[in-house]
Structures are given as structure tokens and as C-alpha cells.
C-alpha positions in Angstrom: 180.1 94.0 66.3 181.9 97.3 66.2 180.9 100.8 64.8 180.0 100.4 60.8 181.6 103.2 58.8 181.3 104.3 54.9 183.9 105.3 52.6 182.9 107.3 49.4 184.3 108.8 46.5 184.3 108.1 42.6 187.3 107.0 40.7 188.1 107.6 37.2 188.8 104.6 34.9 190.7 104.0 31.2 189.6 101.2 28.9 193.7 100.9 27.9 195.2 102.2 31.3 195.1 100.8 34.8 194.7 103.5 37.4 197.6 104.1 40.2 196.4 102.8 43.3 194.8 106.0 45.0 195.2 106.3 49.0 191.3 106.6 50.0 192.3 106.0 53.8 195.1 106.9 56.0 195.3 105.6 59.8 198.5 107.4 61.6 198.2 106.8 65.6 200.2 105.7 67.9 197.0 103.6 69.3 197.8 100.4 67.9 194.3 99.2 69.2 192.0 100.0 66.0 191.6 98.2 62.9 189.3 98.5 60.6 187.4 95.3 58.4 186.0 95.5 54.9 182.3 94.5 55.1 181.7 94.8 51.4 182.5 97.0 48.5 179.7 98.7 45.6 181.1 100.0 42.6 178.3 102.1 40.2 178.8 103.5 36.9 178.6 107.2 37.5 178.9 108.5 33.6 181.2 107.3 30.6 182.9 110.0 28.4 184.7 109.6 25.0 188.0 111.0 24.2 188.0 109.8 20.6 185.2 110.1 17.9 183.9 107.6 16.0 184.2 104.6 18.5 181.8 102.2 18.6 179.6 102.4 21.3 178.5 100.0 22.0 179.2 97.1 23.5 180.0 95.1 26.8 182.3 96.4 29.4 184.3 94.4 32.2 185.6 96.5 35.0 187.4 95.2 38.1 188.8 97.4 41.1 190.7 96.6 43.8 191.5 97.0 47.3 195.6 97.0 48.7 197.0 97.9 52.5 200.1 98.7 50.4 202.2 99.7 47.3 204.2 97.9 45.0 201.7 95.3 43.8 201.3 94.6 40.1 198.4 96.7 39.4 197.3 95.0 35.9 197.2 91.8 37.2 194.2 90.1 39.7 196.2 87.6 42.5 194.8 86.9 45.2 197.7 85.2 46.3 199.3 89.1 47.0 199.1 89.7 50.3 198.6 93.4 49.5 195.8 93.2 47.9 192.2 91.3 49.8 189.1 92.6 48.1 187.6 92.7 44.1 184.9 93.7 42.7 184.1 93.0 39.1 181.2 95.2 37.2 180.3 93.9 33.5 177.9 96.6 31.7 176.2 97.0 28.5 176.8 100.5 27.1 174.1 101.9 25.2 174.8 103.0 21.2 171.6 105.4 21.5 172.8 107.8 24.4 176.3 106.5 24.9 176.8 108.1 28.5 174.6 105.4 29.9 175.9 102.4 31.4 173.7 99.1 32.0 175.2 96.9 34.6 174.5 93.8 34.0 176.6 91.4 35.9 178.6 92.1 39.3 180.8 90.1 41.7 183.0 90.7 44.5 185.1 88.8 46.7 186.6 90.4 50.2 188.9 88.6 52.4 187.1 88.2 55.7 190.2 87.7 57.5 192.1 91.1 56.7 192.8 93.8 58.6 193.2 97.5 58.0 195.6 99.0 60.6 197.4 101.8 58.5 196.6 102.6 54.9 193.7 101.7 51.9 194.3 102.1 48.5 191.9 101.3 45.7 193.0 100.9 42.0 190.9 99.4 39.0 192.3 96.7 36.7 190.8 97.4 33.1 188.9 94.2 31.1 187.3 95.4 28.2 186.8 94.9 24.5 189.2 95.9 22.6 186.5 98.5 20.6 186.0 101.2 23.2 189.6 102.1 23.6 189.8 106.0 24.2 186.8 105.6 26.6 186.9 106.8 30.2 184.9 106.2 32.4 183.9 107.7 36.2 182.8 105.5 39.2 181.2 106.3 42.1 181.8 103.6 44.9 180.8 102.7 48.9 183.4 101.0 50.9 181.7 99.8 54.4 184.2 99.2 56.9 183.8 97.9 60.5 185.7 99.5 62.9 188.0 96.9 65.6 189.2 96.8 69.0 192.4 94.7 68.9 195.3 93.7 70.7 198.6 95.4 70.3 200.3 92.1 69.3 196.8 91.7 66.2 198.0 95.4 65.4 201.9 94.1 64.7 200.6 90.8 62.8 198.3 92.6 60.5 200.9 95.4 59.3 203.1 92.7 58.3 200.5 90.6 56.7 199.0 93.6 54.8 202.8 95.3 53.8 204.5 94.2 51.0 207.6 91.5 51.8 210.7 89.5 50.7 210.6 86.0 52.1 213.4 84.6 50.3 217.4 86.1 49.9 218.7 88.2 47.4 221.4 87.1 45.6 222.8 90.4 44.4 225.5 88.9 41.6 222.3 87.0 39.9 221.2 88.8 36.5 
């Protein structure tokens, strides 16, 4: 088992608006022998604030972020078919009508790929799943990342940035609409 490492940071989330992925790591080396694996991910509510008055409070909240080695993904949409994209985490919370700045969580799964790879770049983006009443809500996550860090073969190095980039398999046909 290699060295474990942390990743921390908070992240900023629209009800209506999925966030731009956001580069949280960035691996430039010529030493092709490190990767890094994602252990597991924690998402916590850090504080909810309203943009527009007279929402309704209340309610029940789905959250989802997202982990990608690369751009270009569809960024509202959960596949885990996407080779970009190999870790979730979903967060349902109750948010209180008496002191609306508190978040309950009340439900959370996540779902990492065991079998990917970080050899150049993270990104984390969140995917918004919410009831349609607390549009104009934002609200702010804090959030661990635990990575383990790998010794790995130069010819593991090459295989990995392929499977974690972003890739045509199939021709273009340049005349088709």
C-alpha cells in the first residue's frame, strides 16, 4: 500500500446550474512512474445561502459531484460509461424552514472506480438534483478526496492517460449533417 494523501477544498453549487468541472489536481512530470488512486470521496454541507427571497425553505435536496481525469464530458449528465469521469458521490439533505442555513444530510452514496488511475489531472464538478422549489439557492461544500499514491510502470503510465482522456473510436465522416 503506498503513501495515503488528502485533497481538500469546498466547492460552490447552484440548484439550476451545474458547476464547470474545477482542476483540484495537476500532475506535470516527466516521471511517468506515479499515479495516484481514489480511496474514497466525502462531500459535507458547509452552509446554504439564498439569492432570492421568499423561497421555500424547506425541503429535500439531492446533490451529486463528480470526479473526471479530463474535459469535455457532459457535465449534467451521470454515465458511468464516460471514461472521463470514475467516482460519484450523491448527498440527499433535509433543509431546515426554521434556520434555513442548516443542512441535514440524510442519505449519502458514492461509487469510485477501483480500477482508475490518476497520472495527470483531477477535476471535480457537481451535477444538480433538486426540487424544483429551491431554485435561486446556492449552496457551499466542503469535501476530502483521499488518494493513494502508486508506483507504476512506464507502459501502466501510457495506458492510463489514454483510458482517463477523452477519445474518438469511430471515423468522422465530415460531409454528414
Amino acid at each position: 500500500m503506498g503513501r495515503i494523501h488528502t485533497l481538500r477544498g469546498t466547492i460552490e453549487a447552484s440548484r439550476a446550474v451545474p458547476t464547470d468541472p474545477q482542476l483540484i489536481f495537476d500532475y506535470a512530470s516527466v516521471d511517468q512512474t506515479k499515479a495516484w488512486k481514489v480511496i474514497d470521496i466525502c462531500f459535507l454541507p458547509k452552509k446554504q445561502i439564498y439569492e432570492a427571497p421568499g423561497l421555500n425553505k424547506g425541503g429535500v435536496s439531492a446533490h451529486t459531484f463528480q470526479l473526471a481525469t479530463d474535459l469535455g464530458f457532459d457535465t449534467e449528465v451521470l454515465d458511468a460509461s464516460e471514461n472521463r469521469t470514475f467516482a460519484w458521490q450523491t448527498v440527499s439533505t433535509r433543509n431546515s424552514e426554521q434556520l434555513p442555513e442548516i443542512l441535514s444530510p440524510t442519505y449519502s452514496m458514492d461509487c469510485v472506480d477501483p480500477d482508475h488511475l490518476i497520472t495527470d489531472q483531477l477535476y471535480l464538478s457537481y451535477v444538480p438534483w433538486t426540487e424544483a422549489n429551491e431554485n435561486g439557492i446556492v449552496w457551499e461544500w466542503s469535501y476530502v478526496i483521499r488518494l493513494e499514491a502508486l508506483k507504476i510502470t512506464s507502459n501502466e503510465s501510457i495506458l492510463q492517460a489514454v483510458k482517463g482522456k477523452g477519445q474518438q473510436v469511430y471515423p468522422v465522416n465530415p460531409w454528414a449533417p
